[in-house]
Residue frames as qw, qx, qy, qz and C-alpha x, y, z in Angstrom:
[[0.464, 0.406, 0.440, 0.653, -28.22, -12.14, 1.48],
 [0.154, -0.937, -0.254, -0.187, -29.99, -8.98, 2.87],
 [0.497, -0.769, 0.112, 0.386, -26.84, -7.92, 4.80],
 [0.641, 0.011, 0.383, 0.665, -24.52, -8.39, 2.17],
 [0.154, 0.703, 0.505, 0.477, -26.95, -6.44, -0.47],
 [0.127, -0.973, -0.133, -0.140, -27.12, -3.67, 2.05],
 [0.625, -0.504, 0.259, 0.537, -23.33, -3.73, 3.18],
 [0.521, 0.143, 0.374, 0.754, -22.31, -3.29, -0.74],
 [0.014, 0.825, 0.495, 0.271, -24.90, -0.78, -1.09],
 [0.367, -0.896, 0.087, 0.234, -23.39, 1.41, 1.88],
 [0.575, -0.184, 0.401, 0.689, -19.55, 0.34, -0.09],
 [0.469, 0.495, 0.562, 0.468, -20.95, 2.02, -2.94],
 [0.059, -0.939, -0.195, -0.278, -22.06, 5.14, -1.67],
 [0.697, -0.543, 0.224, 0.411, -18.93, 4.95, 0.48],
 [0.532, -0.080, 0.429, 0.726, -16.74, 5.14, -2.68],
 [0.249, 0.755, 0.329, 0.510, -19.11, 7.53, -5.01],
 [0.050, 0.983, -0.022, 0.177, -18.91, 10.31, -2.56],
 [0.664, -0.493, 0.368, 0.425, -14.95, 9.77, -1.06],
 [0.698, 0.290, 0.493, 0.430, -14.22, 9.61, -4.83],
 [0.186, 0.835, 0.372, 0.360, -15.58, 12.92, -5.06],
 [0.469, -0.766, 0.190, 0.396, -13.13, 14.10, -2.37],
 [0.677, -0.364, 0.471, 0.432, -10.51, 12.94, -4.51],
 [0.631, 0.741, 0.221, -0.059, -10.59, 14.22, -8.39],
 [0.712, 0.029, 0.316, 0.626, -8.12, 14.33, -10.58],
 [0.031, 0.728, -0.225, -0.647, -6.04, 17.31, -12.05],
 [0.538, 0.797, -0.168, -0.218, -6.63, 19.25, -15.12],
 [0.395, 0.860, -0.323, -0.006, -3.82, 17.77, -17.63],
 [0.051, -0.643, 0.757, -0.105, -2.18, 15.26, -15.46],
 [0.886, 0.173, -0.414, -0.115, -1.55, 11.49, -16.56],
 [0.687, -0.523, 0.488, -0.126, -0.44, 8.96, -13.21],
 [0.902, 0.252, -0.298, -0.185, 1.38, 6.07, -14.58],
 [0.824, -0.487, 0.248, -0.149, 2.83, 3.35, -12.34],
 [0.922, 0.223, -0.282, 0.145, 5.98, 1.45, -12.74],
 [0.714, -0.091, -0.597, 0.355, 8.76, -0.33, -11.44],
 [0.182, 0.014, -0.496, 0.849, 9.03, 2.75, -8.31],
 [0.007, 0.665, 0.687, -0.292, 5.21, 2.67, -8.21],
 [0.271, 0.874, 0.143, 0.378, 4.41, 6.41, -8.74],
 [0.460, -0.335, -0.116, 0.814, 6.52, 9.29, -8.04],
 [0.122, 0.692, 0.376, 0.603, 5.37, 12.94, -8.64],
 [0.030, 0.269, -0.375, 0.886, 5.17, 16.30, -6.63],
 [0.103, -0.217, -0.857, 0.457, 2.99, 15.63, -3.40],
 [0.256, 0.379, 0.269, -0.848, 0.73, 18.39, -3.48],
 [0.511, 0.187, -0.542, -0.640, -0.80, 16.32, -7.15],
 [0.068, 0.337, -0.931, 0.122, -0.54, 12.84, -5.46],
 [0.551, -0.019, 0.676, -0.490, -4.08, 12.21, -3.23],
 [0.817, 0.286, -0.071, -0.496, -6.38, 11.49, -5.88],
 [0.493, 0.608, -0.615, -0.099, -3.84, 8.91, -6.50],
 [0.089, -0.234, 0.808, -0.533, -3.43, 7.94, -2.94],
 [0.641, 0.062, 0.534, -0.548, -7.16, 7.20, -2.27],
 [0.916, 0.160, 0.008, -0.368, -7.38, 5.09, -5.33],
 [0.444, 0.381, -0.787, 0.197, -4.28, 2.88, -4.61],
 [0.349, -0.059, 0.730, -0.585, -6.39, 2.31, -1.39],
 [0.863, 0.156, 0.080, -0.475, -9.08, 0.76, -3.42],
 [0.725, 0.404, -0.556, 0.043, -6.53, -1.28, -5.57],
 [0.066, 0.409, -0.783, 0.464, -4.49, -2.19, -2.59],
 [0.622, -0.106, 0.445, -0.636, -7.99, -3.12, -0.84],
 [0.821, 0.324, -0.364, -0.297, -8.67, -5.29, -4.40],
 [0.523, 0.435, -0.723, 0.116, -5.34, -6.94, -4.23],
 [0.022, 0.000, 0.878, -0.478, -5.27, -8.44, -0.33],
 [0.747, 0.034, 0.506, -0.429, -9.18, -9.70, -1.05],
 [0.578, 0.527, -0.588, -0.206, -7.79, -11.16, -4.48],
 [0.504, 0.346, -0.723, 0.322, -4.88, -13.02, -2.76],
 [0.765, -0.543, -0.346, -0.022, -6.83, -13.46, 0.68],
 [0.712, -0.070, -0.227, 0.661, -3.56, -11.99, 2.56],
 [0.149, -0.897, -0.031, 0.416, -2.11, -8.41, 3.80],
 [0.642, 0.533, 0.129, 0.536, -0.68, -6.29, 1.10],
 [0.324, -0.587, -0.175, 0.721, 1.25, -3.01, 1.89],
 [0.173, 0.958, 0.148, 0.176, 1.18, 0.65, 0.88],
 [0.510, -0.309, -0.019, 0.803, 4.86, 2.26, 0.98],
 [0.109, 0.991, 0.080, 0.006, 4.48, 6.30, 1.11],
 [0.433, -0.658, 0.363, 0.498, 8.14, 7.59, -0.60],
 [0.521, 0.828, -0.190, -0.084, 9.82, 9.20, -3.06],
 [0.878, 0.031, -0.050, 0.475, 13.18, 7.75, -2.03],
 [0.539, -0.182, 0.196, 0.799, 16.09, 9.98, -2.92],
 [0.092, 0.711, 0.360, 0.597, 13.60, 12.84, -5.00],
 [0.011, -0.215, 0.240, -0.946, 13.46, 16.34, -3.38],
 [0.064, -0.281, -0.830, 0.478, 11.64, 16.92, -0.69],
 [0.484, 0.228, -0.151, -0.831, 8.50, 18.63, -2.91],
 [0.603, 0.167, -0.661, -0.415, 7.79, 14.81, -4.15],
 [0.604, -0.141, 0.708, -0.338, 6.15, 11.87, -2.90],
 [0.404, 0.175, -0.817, -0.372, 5.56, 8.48, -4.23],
 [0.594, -0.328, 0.551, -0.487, 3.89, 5.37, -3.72],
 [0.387, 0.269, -0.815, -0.336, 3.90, 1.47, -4.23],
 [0.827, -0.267, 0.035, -0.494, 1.93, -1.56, -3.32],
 [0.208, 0.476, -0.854, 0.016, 3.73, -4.56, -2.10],
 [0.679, 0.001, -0.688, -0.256, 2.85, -8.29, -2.68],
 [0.611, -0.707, 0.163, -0.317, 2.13, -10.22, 0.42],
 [0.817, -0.307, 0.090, 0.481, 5.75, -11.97, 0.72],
 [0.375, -0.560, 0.289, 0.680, 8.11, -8.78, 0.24],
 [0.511, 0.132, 0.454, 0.718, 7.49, -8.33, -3.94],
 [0.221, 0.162, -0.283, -0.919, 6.82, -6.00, -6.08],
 [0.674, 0.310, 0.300, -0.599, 3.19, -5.59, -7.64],
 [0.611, 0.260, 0.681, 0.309, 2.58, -8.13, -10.42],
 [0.155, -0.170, 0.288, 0.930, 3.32, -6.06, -13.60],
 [0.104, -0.394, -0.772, -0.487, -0.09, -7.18, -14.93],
 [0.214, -0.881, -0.404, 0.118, -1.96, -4.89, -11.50],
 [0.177, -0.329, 0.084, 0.924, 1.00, -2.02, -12.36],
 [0.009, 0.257, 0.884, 0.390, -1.51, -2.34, -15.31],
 [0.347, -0.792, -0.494, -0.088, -4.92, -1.77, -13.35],
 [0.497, -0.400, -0.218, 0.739, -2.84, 0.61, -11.24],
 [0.143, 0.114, 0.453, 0.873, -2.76, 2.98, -14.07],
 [0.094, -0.468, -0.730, -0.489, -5.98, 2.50, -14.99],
 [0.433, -0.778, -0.441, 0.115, -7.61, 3.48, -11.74],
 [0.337, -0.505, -0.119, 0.785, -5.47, 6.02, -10.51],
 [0.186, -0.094, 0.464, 0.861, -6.35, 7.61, -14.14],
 [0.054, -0.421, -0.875, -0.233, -10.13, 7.18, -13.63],
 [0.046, -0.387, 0.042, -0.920, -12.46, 10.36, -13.08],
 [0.222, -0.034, 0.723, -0.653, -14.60, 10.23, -9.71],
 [0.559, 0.235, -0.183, -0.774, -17.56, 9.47, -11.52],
 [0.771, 0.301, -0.537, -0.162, -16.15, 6.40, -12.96],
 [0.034, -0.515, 0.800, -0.306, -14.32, 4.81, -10.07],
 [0.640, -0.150, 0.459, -0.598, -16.73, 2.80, -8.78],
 [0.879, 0.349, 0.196, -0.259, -17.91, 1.09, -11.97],
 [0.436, 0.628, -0.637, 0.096, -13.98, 0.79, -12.99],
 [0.175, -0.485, 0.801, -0.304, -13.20, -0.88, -9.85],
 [0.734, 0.044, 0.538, -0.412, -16.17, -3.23, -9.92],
 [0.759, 0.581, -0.225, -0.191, -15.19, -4.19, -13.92],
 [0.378, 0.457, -0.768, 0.241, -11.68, -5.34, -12.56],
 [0.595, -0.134, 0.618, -0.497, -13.33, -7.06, -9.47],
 [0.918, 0.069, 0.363, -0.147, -15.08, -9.10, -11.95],
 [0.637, 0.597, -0.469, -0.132, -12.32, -9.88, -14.15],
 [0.189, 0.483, -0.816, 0.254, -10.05, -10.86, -11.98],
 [0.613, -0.286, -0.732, -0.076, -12.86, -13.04, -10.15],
 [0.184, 0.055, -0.541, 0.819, -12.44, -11.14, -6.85],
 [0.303, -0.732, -0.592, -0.148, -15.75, -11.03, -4.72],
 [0.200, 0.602, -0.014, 0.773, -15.89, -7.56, -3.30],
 [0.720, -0.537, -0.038, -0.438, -17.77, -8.37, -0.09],
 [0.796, -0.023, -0.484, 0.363, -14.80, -10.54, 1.45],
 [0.424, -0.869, 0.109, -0.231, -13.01, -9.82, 4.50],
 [0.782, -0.243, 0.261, 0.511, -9.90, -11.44, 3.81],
 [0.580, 0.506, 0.078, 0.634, -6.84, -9.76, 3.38],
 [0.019, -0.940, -0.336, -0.063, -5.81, -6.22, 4.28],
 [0.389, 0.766, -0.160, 0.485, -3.40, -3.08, 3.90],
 [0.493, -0.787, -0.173, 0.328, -0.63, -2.15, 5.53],
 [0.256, 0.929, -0.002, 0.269, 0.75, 1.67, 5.10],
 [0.483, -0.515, -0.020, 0.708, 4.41, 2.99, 6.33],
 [0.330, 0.928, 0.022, 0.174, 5.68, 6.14, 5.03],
 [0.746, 0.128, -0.153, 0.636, 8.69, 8.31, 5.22],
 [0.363, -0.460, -0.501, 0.637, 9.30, 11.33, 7.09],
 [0.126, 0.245, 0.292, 0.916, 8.54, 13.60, 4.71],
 [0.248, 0.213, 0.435, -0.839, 5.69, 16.55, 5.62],
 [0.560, 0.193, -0.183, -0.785, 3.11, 15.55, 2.84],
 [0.156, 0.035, -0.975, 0.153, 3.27, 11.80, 4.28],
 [0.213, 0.210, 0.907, -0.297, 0.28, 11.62, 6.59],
 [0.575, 0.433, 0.201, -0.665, -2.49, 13.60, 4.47],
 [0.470, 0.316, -0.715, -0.409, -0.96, 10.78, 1.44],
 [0.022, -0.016, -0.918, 0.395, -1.11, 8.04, 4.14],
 [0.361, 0.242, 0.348, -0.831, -4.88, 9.48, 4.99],
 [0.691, 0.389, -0.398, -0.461, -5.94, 9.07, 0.95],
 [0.399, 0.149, -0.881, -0.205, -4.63, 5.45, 0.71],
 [0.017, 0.202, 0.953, -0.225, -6.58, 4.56, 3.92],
 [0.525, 0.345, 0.240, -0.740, -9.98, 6.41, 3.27],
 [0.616, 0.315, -0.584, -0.424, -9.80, 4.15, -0.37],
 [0.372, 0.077, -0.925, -0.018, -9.23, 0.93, 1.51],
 [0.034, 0.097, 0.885, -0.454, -11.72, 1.66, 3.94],
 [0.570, 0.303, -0.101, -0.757, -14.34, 2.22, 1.47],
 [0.703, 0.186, -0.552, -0.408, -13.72, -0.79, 0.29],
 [0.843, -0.423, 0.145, -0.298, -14.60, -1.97, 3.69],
 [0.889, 0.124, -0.380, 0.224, -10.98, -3.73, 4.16],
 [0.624, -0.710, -0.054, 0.321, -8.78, -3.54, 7.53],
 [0.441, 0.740, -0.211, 0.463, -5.70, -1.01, 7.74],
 [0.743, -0.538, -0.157, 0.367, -2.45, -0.79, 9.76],
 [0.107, 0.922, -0.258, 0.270, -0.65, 2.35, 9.91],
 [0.791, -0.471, -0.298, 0.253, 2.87, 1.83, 11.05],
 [0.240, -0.908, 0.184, 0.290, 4.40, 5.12, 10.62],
 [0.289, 0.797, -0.505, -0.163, 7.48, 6.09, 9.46],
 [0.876, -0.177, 0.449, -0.008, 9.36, 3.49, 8.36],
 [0.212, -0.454, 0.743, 0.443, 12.08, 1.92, 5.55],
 [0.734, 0.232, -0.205, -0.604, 10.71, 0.85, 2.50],
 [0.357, 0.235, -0.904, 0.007, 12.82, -2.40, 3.19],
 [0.066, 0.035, 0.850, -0.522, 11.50, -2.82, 6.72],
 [0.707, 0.192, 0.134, -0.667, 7.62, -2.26, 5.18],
 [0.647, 0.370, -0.621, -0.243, 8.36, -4.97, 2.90],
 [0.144, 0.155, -0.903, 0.375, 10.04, -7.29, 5.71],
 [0.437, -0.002, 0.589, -0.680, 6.40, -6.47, 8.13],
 [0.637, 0.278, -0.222, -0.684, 4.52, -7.45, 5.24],
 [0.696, 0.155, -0.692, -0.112, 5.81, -10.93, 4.59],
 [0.263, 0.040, -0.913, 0.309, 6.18, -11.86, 7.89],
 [0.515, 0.103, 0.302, -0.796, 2.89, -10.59, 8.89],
 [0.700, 0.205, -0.142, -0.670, 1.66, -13.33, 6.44],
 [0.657, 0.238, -0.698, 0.156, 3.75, -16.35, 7.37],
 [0.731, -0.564, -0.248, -0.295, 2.38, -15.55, 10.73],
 [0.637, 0.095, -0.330, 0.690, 6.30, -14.62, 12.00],
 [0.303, -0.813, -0.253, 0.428, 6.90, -11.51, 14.44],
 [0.541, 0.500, 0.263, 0.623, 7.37, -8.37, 12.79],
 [0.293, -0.935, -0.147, 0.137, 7.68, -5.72, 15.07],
 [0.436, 0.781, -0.319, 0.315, 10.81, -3.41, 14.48],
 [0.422, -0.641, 0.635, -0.084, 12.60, -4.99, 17.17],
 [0.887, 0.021, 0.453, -0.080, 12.10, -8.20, 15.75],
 [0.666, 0.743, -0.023, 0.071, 13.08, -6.56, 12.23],
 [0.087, -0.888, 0.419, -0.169, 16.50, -5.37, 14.09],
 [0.666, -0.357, 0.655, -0.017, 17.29, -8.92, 15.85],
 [0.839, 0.440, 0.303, 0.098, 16.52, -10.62, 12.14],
 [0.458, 0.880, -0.080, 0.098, 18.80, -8.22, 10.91],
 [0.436, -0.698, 0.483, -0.298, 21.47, -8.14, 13.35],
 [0.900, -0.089, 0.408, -0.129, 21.59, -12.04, 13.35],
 [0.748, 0.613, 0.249, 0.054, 21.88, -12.05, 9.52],
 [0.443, 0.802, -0.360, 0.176, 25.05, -10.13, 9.89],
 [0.541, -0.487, 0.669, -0.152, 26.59, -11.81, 13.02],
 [0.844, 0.136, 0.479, -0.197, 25.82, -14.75, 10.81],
 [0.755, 0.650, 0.012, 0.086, 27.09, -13.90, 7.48],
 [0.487, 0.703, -0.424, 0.297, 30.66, -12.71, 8.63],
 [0.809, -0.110, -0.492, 0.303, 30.86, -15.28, 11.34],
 [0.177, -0.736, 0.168, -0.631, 30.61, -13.09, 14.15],
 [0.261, -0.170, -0.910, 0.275, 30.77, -15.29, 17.89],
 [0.492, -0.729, -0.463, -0.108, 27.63, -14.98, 20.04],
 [0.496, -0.538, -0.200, 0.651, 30.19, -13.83, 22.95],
 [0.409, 0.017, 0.048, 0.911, 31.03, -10.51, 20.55],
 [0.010, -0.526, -0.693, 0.493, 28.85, -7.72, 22.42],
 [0.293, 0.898, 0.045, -0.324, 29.88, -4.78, 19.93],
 [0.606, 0.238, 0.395, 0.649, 31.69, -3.98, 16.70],
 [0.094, -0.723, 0.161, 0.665, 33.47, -0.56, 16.02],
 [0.610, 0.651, 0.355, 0.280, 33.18, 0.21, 12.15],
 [0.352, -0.692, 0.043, 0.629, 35.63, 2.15, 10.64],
 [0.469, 0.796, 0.382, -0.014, 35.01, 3.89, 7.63]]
């Protein structure tokens, strides 16, 4: 019990003063849904580092890896987003877009004792070691210091992180689930799965080496 007691102890002071890295702007209200957030990049960390706590919450919740997709999609290249994804390929349950909010809207002060209030609701023992985050992004330039924020939050909350770089928000989604079904998920693997799936769907033979598209 002594280790634990002094492990959360160090999480704690871990998140009060990181938290304080991260403060929220004068005047500006985060609010999550169905594309996670989206907003100009240069507002975003404070956001980032507490979607790393929540993200950290959610994969010891569900015992499992969750991901962290860094991307605005199709917005100008001033904006970044981000979302958390379930650990088989979904979206967040609408009910942690919810807590999403909440935290990402919480002043540095307050994080701590916010995050621990949804710990115990949801029943979720902070001291686990199951579970953990994994981050892609897109190529944009305000990617890795967003990428940075989501993992300094999950590793406050003392939970493993895998950076795989740039990446597709599909193909984060794909690493995710198959990372938890304990499948290969490397981006070759993602390519053959793909690849297969179309050789497969329009009855391609095995013997046909290439296909010319013509557009």
């Amino acid at each position: 019990h002594y280790f634990i007691q002094s492990n959360l102890r160090s999480m704690d002071d871990e998140i009060r003063k990181s938290a304080g890295n991260y403060p929220l702007h004068d005047n500006l209200k985060y609010s999550y849904g169905t594309a996670g957030f989206r907003c100009r990049a240069d507002v975003l960390e404070p956001a980032a580092y507490r979607m790393g706590l929540l993200a950290a919450l959610r994969a010891k919740t569900v015992g499992s890896r969750v991901g962290v997709m860094v991307t605005a999609s199709h917005n100008p290249s001033p904006d970044n987003g981000l979302k958390v994804v379930e650990p088989l390929g979904e979206m967040l349950l609408s009910e942690w877009e919810e807590y999403a909010t909440l935290l990402s809207n919480t002043p540095s002060n307050s994080v701590l004792e916010v995050l621990k209030d949804l710990a115990k609701k949801i029943g979720t023992d902070l001291d686990s070691t199951e579970g953990g985050v994994v981050i892609g992004r897109d190529t944009r330039t305000s990617g890795p210091a967003i990428v940075a924020a989501v993992t300094a939050g999950a590793e406050n909350l003392k939970c493993s992180v895998a950076d795989v770089g740039v990446c597709t928000t599909p193909q984060l989604h794909w690493i995710v689930k198959q990372g938890n079904l304990s499948l290969p998920y490397t981006m070759a693997d993602y390519y053959g799965n793909f690849s297969a799936s179309f050789t497969s769907l329009y009855g391609i033979p095995d013997t046909v080496k290439s296909i010319k598209v013509c557009i």
